[in-house]
C-alpha positions in Angstrom: -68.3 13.1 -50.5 -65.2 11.8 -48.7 -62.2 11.2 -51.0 -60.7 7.1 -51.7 -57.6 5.4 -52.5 -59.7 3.6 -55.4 -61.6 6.5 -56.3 -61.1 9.3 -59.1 -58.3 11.9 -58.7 -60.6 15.1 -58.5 -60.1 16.9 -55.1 -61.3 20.5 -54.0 -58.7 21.3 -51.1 -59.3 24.1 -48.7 -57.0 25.4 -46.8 -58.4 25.9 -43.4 -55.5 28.1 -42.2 -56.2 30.0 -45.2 -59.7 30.7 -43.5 -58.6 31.6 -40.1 -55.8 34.9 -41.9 -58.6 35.9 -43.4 -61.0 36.6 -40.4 -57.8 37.7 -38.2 -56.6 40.2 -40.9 -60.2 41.5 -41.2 -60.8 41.8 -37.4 -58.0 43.6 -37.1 -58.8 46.1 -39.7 -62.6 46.4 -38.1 -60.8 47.2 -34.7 -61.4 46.0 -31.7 -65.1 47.0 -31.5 -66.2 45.5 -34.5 -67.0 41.9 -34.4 -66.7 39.3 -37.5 -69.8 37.5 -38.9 -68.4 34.5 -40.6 -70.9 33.4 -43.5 -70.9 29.8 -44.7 -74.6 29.6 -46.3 -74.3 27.5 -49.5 -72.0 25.0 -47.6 -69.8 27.0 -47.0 -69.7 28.6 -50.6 -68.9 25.5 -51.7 -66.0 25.1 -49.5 -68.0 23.0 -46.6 -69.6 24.7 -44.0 -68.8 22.9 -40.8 -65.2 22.9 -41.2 -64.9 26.4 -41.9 -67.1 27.2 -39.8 -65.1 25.7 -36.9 -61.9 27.5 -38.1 -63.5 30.7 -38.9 -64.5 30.8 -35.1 -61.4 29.4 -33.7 -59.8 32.4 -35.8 -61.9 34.7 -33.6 -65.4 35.1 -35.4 -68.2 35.8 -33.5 -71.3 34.6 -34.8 -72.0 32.5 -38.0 -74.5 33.3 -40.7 -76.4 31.1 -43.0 -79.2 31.6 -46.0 -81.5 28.2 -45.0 -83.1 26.9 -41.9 -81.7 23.5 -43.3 -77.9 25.2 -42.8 -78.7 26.6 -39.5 -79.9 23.1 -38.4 -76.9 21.3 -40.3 -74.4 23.6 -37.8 -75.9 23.5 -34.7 -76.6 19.3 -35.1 -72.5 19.2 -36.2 -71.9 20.1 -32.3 -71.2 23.8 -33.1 -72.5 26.3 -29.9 -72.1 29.4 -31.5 -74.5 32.0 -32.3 -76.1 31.2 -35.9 -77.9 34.1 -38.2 -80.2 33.4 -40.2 -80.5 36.2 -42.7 -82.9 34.5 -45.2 -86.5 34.0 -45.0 -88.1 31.9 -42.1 -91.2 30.0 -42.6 -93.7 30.7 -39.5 -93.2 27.4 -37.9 -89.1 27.4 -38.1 -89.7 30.1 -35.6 -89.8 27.2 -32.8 -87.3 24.8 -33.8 -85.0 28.4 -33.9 -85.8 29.1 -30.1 -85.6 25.6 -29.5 -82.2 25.7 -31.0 -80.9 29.0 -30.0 -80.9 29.9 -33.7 -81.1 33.6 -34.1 -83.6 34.5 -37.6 -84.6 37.3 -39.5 -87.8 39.3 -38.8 -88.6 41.0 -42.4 -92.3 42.1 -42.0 -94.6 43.4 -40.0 -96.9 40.3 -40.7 -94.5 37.5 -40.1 -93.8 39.3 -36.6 -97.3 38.9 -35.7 -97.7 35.7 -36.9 -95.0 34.5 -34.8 -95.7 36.9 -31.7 -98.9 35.0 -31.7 -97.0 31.4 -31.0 -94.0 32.8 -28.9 -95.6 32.8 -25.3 -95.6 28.9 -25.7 -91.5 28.5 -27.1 -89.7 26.6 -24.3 -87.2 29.6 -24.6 -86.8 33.2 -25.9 -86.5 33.8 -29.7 -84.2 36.2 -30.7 -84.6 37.9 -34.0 -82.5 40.6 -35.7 -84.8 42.8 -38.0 -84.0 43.5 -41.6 -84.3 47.0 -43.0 -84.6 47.1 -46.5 -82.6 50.7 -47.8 -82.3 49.9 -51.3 -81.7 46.6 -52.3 -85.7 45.3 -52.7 -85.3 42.0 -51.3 -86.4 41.5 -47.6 -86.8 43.6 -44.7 -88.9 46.4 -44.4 -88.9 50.3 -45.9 -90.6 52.8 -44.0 -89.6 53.5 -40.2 -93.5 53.1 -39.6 -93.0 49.3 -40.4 -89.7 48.8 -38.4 -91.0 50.2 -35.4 -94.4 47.8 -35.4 -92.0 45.2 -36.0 -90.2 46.0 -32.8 -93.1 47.1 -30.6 -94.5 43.1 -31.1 -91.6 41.7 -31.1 -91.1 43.6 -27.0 -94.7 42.7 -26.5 -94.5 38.9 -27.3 -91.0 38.9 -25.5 -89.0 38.2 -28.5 -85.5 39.3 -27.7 -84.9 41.9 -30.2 -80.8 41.1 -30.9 -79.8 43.0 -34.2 -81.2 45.2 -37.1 -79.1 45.1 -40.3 -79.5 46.0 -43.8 -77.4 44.7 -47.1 -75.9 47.0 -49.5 -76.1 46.9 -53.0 -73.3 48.3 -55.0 -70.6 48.4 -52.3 -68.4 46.5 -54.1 -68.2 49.2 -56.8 -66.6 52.8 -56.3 -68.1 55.2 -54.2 -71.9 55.8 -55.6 -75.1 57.3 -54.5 -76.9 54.2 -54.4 -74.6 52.8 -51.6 -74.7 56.3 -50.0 -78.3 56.8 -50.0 -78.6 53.1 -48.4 -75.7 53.8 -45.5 -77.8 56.9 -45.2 -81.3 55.1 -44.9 -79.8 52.6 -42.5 -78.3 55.3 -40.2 -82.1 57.0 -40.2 -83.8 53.6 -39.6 -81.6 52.8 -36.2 -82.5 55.8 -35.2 -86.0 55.4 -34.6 -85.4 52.6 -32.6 -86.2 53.1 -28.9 -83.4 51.3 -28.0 -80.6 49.9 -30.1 -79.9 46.4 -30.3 -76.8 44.3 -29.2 -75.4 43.9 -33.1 -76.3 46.4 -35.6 -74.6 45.4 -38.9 -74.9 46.0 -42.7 -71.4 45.6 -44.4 -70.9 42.5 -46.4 -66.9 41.9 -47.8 -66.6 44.6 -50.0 -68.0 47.6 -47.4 -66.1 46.1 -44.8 -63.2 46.8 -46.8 -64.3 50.4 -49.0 -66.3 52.0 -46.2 -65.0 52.1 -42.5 -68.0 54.6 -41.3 -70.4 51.8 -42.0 -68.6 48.7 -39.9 -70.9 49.1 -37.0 -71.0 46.7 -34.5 -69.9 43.6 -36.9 -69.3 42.9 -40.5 -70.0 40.1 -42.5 -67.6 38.1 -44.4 -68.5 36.5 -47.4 -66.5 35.9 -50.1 -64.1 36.6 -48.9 -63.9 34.8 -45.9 -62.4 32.2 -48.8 -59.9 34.6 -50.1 -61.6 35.8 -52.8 -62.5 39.6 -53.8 -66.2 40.9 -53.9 -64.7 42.3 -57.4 -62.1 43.5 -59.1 -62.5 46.8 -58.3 -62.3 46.0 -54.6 -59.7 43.5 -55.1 -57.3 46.8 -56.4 -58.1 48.4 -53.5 -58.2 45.7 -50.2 -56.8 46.3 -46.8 -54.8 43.4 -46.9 -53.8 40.6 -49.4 -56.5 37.9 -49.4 -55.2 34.1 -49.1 -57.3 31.8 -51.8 -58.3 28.7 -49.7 -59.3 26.3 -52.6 -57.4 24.2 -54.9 -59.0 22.5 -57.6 -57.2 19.8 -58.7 -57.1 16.5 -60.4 -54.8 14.2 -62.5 -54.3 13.1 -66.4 -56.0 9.6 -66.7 -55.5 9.1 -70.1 -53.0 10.3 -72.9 -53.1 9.9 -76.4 -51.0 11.5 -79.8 -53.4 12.5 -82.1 -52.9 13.6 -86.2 -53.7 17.0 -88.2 -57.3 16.9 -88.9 -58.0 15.0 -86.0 -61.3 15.7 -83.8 -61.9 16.2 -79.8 -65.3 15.7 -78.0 -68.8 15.8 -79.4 -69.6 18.1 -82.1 -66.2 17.6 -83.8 -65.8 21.4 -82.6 -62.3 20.9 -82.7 -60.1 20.2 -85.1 -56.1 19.4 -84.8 -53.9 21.8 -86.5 -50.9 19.9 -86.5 -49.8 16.8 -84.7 -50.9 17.3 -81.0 -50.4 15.0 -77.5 -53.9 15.1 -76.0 -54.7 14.6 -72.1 -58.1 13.7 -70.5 -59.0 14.9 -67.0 -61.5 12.9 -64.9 -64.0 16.5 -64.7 -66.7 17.5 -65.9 -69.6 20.3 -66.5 -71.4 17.6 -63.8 -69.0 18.8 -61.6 -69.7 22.6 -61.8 -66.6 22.6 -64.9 -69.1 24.2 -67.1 -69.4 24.2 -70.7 -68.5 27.6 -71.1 -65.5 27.2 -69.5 -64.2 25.3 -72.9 -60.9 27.2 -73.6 -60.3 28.0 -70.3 -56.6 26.9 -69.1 -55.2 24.1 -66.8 -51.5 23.9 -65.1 -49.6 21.2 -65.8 -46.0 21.1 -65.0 -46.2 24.6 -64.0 -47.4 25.6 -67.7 -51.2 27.0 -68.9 -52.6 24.4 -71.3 -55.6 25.0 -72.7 -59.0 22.9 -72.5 -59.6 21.7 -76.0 -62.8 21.0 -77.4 -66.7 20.5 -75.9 -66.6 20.0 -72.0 -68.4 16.6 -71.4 -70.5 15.9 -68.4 -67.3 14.0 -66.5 -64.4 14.4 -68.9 -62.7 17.0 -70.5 -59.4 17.1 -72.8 -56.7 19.5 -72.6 -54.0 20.2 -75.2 -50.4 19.2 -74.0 -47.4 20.6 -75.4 -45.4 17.4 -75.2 -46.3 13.9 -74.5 -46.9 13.4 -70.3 -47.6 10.1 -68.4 -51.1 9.5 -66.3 -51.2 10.8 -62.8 -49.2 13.9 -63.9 -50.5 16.7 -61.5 -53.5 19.2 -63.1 -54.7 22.3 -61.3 -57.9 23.8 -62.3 -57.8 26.3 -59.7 -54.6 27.3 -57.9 -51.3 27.7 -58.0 -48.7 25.6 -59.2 -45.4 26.7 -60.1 -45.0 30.6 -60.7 -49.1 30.6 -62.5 -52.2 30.9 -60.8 -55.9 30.4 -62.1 -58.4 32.2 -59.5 -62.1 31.6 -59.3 -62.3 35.2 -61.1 -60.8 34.0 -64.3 -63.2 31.4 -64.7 -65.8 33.9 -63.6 -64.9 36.1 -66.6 -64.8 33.6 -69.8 -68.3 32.5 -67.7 -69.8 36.3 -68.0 -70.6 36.0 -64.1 -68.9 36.5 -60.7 -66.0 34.2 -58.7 -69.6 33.8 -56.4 -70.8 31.3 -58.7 -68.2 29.5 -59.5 -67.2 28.4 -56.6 -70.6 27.7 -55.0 -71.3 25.3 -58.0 -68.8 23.1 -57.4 -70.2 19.4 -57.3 -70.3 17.6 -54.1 -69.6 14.8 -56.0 -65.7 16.3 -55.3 -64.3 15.5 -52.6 -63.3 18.2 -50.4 -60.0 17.6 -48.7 -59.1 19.8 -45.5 -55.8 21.0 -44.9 -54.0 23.2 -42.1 -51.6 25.3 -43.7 -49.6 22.1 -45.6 -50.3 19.0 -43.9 -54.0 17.4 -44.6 -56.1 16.0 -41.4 
């Protein structure tokens, strides 16, 4: 949703500069033979995925990722020529739109292989696959090296260009473990029995990337934290480099009113004035991914934490001021403002989840505003 002069005050703005340090600081930590996957399924994790997109690459990424064939599609109709991954399932007839395309997808069976090595001799041009290797985290891809090698052997008989193999860890984004060591280990095995290794060969997502250097391979894929944020707080103690946030949350008071001890906010009369309070509304809502659970959670306004008071409605919520303010004063939900900051993990924590979901349930009823550096475009 674009954003109006008539319309409500409620803007995500991402800061697309934001996006480009990120995949510069991580290719330089990667070095010079490790290439950057830039990952935008989800729109972009709720940022928008065409715009970052285009900065993550113009930062120096070298392929894009995605979860859907309807993402893959969305990037390559936006005008953009670089290399797209698929890494979630394919149904067997995407298989031709993705050579048609020049979309690169996932082989993550032996079956599916077949199924599509039986259509390939009549693409108009070469599909290229990267085959998933399941080592541990029991979602797709295959498990015995028995599996991954029929998957190749069709794949060079129907010629399918065979471009990648890559695996996703588990629990990289905790300390050291034998779960993540037996899958690095796995991996290492199942490349191996290749007869001949592929152009990309890739399994770290943000958090490896940063904890575990042996295990960059060819590329890595940024995630998260292609958005600034850490796979977890564990990681973000230890990363390579500060992160730069690249959303701002942020809206305005539309209405202001003093109300008396006793008083009541929202539905189920939940809460209940102490004293004589100034009370603000702010045009947001749980239907804009500002959950219920969130009721407690701080704003900034003028600089200062005030706290959401009261049941989050589906578009309106009401914040505790400590003095009376005017509409239109300023509100930042996520961001900084002044010397505070609210991060995605905050939120994630009063939630019981992870920053992942917060941001990615962001309405697109919000407008998202794009910005380079400090001047929108």
């Amino acid at each position: 949703m674009e954003q109006t002069k008539w319309g409500r005050p409620t803007v995500a703005s991402v800061d697309l500069e934001a996006i480009r340090e990120n995949v510069r600081n991580t290719a330089r930590i990667a070095g010079p033979d490790t290439g950057v996957i830039a990952v935008v399924k989800a729109d972009g994790y709720g940022h928008g995925a065409v715009r970052v997109a285009e900065a993550a690459l113009d930062a120096g990424a070298m392929m894009l990722a995605v979860a859907t064939p309807e993402e893959a599609v969305e990037l390559r109709e936006a005008g953009l020529e670089a290399d797209i991954l698929l890494l979630g399932a394919s149904p067997v007839p995407f298989a031709r739109v993705a050579s048609e395309m020049g979309i690169i997808i996932t082989a993550d069976s032996p079956t599916w292989m077949e199924q599509v090595a039986g259509e390939a001799p009549d693409f108009g041009r070469p599909l290229q696959v990267h085959l998933k290797v399941d080592t541990g985290m029991g979602r797709l891809g295959v498990r015995s090296g028995e599996d991954l090698l029929r998957m190749y052997r069709t794949a060079r008989a129907a010629k399918i260009v065979v471009d990648g193999v890559f695996t996703h860890f588990a629990t990289a984004d905790e300390p050291d473990n034998e779960v993540w060591r037996k899958q690095a280990s796995g991996f290492r095995e199942a490349v191996a029995l290749l007869p001949e290794r592929p152009r990309l060969v890739h399994a770290s997502n943000s958090a490896a990337a940063f904890m575990h250097p042996d295990c960059r391979f060819d590329a890595v894929r940024l995630g998260i934290s292609l958005y600034g944020i850490a796979p977890s707080g564990f990681v973000g103690e230890h990363l390579p480099f500060p992160l730069r946030p690249a959303l701002t949350l942020s809206t305005e008071l539309v209405h202001v009113k003093r109300i008396g001890r006793g008083d009541t906010v929202s539905y189920g009369a939940t809460y209940r004035a102490a004293s004589d309070e100034w009370i603000g509304t702010l045009p947001i809502g749980y239907a804009d991914g500002f959950l219920g659970g969130l009721g407690g959670q701080d704003v900034l306004i003028g600089g200062r934490r005030c706290p959401v008071v009261g049941r989050i409605c589906m578009d309106q919520c009401m914040v505790r001021l400590p003095r009376e303010m005017a509409p239109g004063e300023p509100v930042i939900l996520l961001g900084k403002q002044g010397d505070e900051e609210i991060r995605p993990d905050e939120w994630a924590d009063r939630l019981g989840t992870i920053p992942y979901e917060v941001v990615v349930t962001l309405s697109k009823r919000i407008p998202r505003v794009y910005l380079q550096g400090c001047g929108e475009y």
